[in-house]
C-alpha positions, 0 to 999 in steps of 0.5 A: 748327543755326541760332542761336536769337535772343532775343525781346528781340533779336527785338524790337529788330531788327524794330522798329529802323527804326521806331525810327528813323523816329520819332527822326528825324522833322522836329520831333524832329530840328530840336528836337535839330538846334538848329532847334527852339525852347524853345516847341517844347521846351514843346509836346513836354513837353505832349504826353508828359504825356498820354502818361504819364498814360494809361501810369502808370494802366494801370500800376496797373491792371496791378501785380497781373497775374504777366507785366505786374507784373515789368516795373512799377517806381517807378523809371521813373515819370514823371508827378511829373517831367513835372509839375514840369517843366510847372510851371516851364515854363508856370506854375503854371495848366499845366493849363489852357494846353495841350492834347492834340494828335490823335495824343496822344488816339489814343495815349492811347486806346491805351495805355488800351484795352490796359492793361485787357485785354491784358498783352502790349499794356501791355508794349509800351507800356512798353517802347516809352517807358521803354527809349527814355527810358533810351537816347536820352532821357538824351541829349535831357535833356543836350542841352535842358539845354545848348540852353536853360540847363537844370539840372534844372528844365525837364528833370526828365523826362529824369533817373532818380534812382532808376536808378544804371546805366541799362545794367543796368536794361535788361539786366535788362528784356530778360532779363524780355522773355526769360522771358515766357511768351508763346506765338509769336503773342502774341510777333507781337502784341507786337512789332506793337503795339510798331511802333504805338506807334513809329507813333503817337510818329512821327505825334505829331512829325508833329502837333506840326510842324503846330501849329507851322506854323498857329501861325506862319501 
C-alpha cells in the first residue's frame, strides 16, 4: 500500500516550482544578487505593505471563523514593522510617496475578496507569505542588512521577535494544515490559490522590474 502524503507535504510539493519561479525572478534575484539598489530595496517594502495591509485585515475578518483562527497569530504580524520600516526609509510623509503597483492592487483584491467569504483562501494566502517570511525571508533580512548597513531599522519586516525557533512554529503550521477538516477538492482549491498567490509575487517582481526601467528611461 502506497504511503500516504500529507496535505501539507502535498502543498509544498505541488507548489515548489512556483516557489521558485518567484524567488528567482529578475528583480528579486538581482535584488539578492547585489544588482539591485537600495531604492529597489525601498520599492519592494512599499509594495508588501499593501500586501499586509489587505492580509492582516482579512485576518481579523477571519479570527472568529474555527479553521481560519488556528492559523492566526500576533507573532506573525507585520504591518508595525512595515511601517516602521517605511518610515526610517522614506520618511515620515511615507504615505504619500509611494504607490501601489498594478499587480499590488490585483493581489490586494485577492486577499481581500477571500478574506470575506473563503476560509481556505484566506489560509492560502497566509501561509503563502508568513511560512515564506519564516524561511527565506530571514535570509533576505540578513542579506539587505549586510548589502545596505542595516541593523534593524530598515529591515525590521524581516525580524520575528516574538518567534524563538522558526522551524518549530512551521512544523506546528503544517501539522494544523494537516488537521484541517477539508474535504479533497477544497484541499485542490487551496493548493490553486496558493499557486495564485505565487503567480501574483512573481508578476509583482515583474512590475517592480518595469518601474524601475521607466524610471531610468
Amino acid at each position: 500500500m502506497p504511503d500516504v502524503i500529507s496535505f501539507s507535504a502535498m502543498l509544498r510539493e505541488r507548489s515548489s516550482q512556483a516557489h521558485s519561479t518567484s524567488e528567482h525572478a529578475g528583480f528579486m534575484s538581482d535584488l539578492m544578487s547585489g544588482e539591485g539598489t537600495r531604492d529597489d530595496y525601498i520599492a519592494l517594502v512599499a509594495q508588501h505593505w499593501y500586501i499586509y495591509e489587505a492580509l492582516e485585515w482579512a485576518a481579523d475578518r477571519m479570527k472568529h471563523d474555527p479553521v481560519a483562527a488556528t492559523f492566526i497569530s500576533d507573532k506573525l504580524t507585520r504591518l508595525p514593522a512595515l511601517e516602521s520600516d517605511l518610515e526610517f526609509l522614506v520618511g515620515p510623509d511615507w504615505r504619500d510617496e509611494i504607490e501601489a503597483l498594478p499587480t499590488t492592487r490585483r493581489y490586494v483584491d485577492r486577499i481581500r475578496q477571500v478574506g470575506t467569504m473563503w476560509p481556505g483562501g484566506f489560509v492560502a494566502h497566509h501561509y503563502t507569505r508568513y511560512l515564506g517570511d519564516l524561511s527565506g525571508g530571514l535570509f533576505i533580512g540578513r542579506l539587505m542588512a549586510r548589502r545596505f548597513g542595516f541593523e534593524t531599522n530598515g529591515i525590521g519586516f524581516y525580524i520575528f521577535e516574538d518567534i524563538a525557533d522558526p522551524k518549530a512554529f512551521k512544523d506546528v503550521y503544517r501539522e494544523q494544515l494537516d488537521a484541517a477538516p477539508w474535504s479533497d477538492d477544497e484541499k485542490e482549491r487551496v493548493v490553486e490559490e496558493v499557486l495564485l498567490a505565487y503567480r501574483l509575487n512573481t508578476e509583482l517582481f515583474e512590475d517592480l522590474a518595469r518601474a524601475k526601467a521607466e524610471t531610468a528611461a
